[in-house]
N, C-alpha and C positions, 0 to 999 in steps of 0.2 A: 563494509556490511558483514556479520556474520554469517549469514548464507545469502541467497538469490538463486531462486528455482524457477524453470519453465514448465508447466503444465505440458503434458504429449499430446492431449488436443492442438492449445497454443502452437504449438511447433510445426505443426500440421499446415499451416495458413503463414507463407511467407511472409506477407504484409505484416499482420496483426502483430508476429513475432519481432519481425522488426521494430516495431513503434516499443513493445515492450521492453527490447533489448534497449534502447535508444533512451525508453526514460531512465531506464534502472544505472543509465553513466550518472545522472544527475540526483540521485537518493541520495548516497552519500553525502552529498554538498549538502542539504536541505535537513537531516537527518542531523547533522553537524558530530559531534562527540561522542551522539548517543548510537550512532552507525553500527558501531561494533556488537551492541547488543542487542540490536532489532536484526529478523528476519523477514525477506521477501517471498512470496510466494504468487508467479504471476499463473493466470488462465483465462481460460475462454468458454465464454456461456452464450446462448442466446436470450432475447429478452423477447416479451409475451409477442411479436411481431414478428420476430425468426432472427432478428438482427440481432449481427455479433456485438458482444460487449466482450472487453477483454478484461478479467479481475485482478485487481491489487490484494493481498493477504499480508498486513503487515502485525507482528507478531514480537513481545518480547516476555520478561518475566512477570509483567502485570495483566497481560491478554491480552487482545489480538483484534483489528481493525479491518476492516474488507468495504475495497470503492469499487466503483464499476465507469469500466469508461468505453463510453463510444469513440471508435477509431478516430473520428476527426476532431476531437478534442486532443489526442496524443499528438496528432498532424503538425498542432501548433502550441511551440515552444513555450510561451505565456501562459495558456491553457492545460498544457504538461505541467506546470510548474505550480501555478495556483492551486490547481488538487491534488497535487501531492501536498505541498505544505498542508491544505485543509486532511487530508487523511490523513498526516502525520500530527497534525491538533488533533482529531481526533482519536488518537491512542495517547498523546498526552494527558488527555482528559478522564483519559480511563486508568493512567497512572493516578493523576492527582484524586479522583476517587474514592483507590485505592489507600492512598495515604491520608484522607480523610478517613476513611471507614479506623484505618489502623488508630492514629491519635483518638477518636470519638471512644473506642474498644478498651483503648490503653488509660482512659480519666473514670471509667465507671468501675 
């Protein structure tokens, strides 16, 4: 990974910290080649019912991606894993975009 940051909320909440620490061994691998040039940036918010959600901010030279996850989703393994892949599609998504908008730019 190019970086991987903890929010000082985050940090605050042992648990939650944990679970963040725990998925972020597994970005990498999910991330594949493109690791090096994405950044992380994890935190902690509440959502309209007071419950913690902890955020993903993932981040490269085309912009930047943000999931929200309830602790017991990071709990389990399978569930860790399927949203990150899905929030790492979705900054994929917003590369290929990007390189659409560019070729569309580059024929006119």
């Amino acid at each position: 990974m190019k970086t991987i940051r903890f929010g000082d909320a985050l940090q605050e909440f042992s648990e939650e910290f944990a679970l963040a620490r725990n998925a972020s061994e597994i970005l990498p691998e999910i991330l594949g080649p493109s690791a090096s040039l994405v950044e992380a940036e994890w935190g902690l918010e509440n959502d309209l019912k007071g419950r913690a959600l902890i955020t993903l901010r993932l981040k490269d030279f085309t912009g930047e991606v943000v999931g929200k996850f309830a602790p017991d989703e990071l709990r389990s393994p399978s569930q860790t894993s399927f949203r990150l892949y899905r929030l790492w599609g979705d900054l994929l998504q917003v590369q290929n975009e990007m390189q659409l908008k560019a070729l569309q730019e580059s024929r006119v």
